[in-house]
PyMOL commands that place a pseudoatom at each C-alpha (Angstrom):
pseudoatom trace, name=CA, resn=UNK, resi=1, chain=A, elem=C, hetatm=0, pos=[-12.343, -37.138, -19.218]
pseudoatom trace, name=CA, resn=UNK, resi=2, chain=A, elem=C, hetatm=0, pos=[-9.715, -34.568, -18.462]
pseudoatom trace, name=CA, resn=UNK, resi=3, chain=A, elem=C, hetatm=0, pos=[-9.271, -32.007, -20.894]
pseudoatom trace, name=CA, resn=UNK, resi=4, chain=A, elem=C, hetatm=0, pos=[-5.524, -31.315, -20.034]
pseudoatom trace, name=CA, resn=UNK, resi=5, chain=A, elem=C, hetatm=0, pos=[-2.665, -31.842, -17.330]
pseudoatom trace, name=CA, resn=UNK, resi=6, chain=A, elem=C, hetatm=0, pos=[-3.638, -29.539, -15.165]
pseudoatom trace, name=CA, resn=UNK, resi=7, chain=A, elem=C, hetatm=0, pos=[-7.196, -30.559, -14.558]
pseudoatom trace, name=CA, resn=UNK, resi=8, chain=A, elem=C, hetatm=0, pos=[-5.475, -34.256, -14.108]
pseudoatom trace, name=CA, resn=UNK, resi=9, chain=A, elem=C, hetatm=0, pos=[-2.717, -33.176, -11.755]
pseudoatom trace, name=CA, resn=UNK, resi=10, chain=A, elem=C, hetatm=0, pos=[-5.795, -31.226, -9.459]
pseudoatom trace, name=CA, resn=UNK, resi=11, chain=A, elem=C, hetatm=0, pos=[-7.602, -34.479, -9.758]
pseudoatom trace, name=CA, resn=UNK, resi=12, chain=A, elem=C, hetatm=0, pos=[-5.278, -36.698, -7.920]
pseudoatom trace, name=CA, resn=UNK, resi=13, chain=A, elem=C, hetatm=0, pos=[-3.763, -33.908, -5.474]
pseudoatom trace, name=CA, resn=UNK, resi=14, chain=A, elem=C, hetatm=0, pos=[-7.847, -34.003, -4.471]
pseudoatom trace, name=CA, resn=UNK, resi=15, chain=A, elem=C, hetatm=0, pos=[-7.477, -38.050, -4.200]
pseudoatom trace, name=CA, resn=UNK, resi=16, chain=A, elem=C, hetatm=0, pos=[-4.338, -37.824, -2.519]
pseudoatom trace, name=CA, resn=UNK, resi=17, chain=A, elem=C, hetatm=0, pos=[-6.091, -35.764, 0.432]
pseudoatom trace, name=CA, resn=UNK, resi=18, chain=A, elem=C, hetatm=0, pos=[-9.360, -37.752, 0.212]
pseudoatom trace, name=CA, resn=UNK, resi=19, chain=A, elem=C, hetatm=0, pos=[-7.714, -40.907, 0.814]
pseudoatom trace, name=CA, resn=UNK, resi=20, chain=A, elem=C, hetatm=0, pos=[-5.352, -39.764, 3.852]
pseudoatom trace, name=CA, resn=UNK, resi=21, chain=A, elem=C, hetatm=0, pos=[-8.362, -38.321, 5.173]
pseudoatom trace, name=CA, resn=UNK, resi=22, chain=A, elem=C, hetatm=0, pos=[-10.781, -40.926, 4.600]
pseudoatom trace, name=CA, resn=UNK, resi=23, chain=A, elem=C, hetatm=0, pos=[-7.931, -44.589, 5.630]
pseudoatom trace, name=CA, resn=UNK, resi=24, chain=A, elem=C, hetatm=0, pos=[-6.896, -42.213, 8.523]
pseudoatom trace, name=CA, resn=UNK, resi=25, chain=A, elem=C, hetatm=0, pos=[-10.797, -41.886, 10.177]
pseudoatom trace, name=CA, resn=UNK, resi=26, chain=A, elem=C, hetatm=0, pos=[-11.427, -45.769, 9.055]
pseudoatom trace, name=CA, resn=UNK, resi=27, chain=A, elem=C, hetatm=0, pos=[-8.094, -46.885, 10.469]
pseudoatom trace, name=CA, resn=UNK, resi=28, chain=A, elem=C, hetatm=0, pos=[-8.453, -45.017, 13.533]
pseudoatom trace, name=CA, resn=UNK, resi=29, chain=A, elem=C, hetatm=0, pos=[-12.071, -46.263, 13.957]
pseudoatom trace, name=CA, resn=UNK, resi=30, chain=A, elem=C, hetatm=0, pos=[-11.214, -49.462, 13.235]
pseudoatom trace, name=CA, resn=UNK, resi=31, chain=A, elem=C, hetatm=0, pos=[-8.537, -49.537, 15.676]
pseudoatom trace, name=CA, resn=UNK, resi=32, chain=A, elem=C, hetatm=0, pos=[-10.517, -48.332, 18.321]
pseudoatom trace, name=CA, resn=UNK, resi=33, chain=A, elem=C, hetatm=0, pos=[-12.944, -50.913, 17.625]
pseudoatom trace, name=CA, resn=UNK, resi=34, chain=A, elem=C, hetatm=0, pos=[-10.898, -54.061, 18.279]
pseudoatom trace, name=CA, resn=UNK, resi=35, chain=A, elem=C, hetatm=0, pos=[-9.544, -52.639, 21.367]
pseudoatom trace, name=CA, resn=UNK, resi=36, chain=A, elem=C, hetatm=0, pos=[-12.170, -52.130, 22.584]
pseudoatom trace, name=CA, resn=UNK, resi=37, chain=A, elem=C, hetatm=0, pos=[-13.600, -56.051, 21.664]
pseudoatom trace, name=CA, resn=UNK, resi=38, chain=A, elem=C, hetatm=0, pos=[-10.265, -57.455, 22.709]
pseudoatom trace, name=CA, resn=UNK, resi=39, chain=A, elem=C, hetatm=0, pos=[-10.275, -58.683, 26.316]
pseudoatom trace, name=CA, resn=UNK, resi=40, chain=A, elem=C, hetatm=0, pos=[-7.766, -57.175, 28.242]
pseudoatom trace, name=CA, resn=UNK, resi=41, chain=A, elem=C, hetatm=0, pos=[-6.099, -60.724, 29.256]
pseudoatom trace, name=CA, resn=UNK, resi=42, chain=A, elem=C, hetatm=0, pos=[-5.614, -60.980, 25.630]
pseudoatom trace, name=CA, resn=UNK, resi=43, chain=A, elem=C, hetatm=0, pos=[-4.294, -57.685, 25.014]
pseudoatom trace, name=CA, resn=UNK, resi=44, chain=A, elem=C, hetatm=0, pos=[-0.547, -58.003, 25.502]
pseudoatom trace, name=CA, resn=UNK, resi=45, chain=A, elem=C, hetatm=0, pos=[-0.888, -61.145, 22.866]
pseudoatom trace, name=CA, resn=UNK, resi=46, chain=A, elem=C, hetatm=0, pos=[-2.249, -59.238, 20.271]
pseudoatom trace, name=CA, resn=UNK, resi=47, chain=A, elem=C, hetatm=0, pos=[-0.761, -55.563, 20.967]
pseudoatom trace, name=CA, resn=UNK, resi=48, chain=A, elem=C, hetatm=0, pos=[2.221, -56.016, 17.961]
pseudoatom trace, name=CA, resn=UNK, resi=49, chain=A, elem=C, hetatm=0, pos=[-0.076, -57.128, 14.871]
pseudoatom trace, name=CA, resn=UNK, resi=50, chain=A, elem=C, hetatm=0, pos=[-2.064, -54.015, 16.284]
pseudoatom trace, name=CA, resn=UNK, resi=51, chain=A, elem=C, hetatm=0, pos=[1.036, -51.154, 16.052]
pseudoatom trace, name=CA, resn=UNK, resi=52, chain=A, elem=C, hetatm=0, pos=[1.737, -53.280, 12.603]
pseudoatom trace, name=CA, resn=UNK, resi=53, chain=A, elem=C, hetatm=0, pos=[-1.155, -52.371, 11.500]
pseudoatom trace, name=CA, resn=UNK, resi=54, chain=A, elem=C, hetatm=0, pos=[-1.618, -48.663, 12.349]
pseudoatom trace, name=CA, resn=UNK, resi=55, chain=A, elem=C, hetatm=0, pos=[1.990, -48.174, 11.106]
pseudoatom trace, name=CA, resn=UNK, resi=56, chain=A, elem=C, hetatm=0, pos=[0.674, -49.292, 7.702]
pseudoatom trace, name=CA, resn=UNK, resi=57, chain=A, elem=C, hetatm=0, pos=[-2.847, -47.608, 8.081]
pseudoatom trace, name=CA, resn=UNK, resi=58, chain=A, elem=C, hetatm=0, pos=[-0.946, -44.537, 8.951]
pseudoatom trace, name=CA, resn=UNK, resi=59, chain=A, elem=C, hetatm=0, pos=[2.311, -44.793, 6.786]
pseudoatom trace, name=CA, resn=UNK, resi=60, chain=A, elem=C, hetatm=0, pos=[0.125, -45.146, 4.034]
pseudoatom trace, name=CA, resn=UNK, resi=61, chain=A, elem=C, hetatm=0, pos=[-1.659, -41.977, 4.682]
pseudoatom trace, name=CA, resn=UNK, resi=62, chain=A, elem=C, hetatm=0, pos=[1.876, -39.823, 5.238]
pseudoatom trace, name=CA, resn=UNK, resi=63, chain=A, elem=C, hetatm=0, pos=[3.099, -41.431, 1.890]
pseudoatom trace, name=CA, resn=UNK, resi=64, chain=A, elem=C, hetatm=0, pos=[-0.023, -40.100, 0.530]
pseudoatom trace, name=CA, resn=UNK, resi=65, chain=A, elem=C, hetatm=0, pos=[0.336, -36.389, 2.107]
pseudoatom trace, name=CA, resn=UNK, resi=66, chain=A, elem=C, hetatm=0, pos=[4.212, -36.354, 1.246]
pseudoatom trace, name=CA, resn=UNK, resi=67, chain=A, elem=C, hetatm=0, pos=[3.500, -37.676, -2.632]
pseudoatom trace, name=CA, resn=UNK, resi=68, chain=A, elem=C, hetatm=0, pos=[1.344, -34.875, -2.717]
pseudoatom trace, name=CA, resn=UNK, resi=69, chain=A, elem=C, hetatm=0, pos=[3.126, -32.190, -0.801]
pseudoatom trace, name=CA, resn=UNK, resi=70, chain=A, elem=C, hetatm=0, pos=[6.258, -32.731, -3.299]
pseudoatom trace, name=CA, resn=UNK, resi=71, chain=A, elem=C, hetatm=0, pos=[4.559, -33.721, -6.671]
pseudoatom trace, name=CA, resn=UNK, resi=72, chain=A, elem=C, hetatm=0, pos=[1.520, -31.793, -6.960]
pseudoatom trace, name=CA, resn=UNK, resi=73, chain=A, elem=C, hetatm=0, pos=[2.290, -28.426, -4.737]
pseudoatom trace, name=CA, resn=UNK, resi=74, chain=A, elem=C, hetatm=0, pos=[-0.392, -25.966, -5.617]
pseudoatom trace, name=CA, resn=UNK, resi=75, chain=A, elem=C, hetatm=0, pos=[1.754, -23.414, -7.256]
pseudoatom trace, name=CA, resn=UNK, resi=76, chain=A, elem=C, hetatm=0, pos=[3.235, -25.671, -9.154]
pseudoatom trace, name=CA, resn=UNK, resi=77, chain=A, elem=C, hetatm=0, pos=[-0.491, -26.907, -11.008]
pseudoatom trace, name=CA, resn=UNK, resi=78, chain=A, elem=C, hetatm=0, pos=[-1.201, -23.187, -11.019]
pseudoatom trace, name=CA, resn=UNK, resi=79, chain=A, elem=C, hetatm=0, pos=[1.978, -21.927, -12.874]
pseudoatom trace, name=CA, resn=UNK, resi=80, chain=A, elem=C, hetatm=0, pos=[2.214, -24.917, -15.724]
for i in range(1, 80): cmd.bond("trace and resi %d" % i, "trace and resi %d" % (i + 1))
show_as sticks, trace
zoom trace
């Protein structure tokens, strides 16, 4: 499929990017969505799964930018 390392190594710094794009708009959206369904009485119940879950929605998508910010830096693909 890939015909050497570098094609590979452009191929997942593109995936890397796609998928902190891509989890960041769902999560966000998502988000948005059940706070805006939640009633407000409820709110305060349910307000710590919520930050649990954009701390992993979001994590996730730093991991992602980091991974490929130190692993697969552009001038490193382009000098190998």
């Amino acid at each position: 499929m890939f015909s050497n390392k570098k094609d590979l190594k452009k191929a997942i710094r593109f995936s890397l990017l796609l998928y902190s794009i891509l989890i960041g708009l769902a999560g966000t959206a998502n988000l948005i969505a059940a706070l805006l369904i939640i009633p407000k009485s409820d709110l305060p119940y349910l307000i710590e799964p919520l930050v649990i879950i954009g701390v992993f929605i979001y994590g996730s998508c730093a991991i992602a930018l980091i991974i490929r910010l130190k692993f697969f830096s552009k001038e490193k693909i382009i000098n190998k």
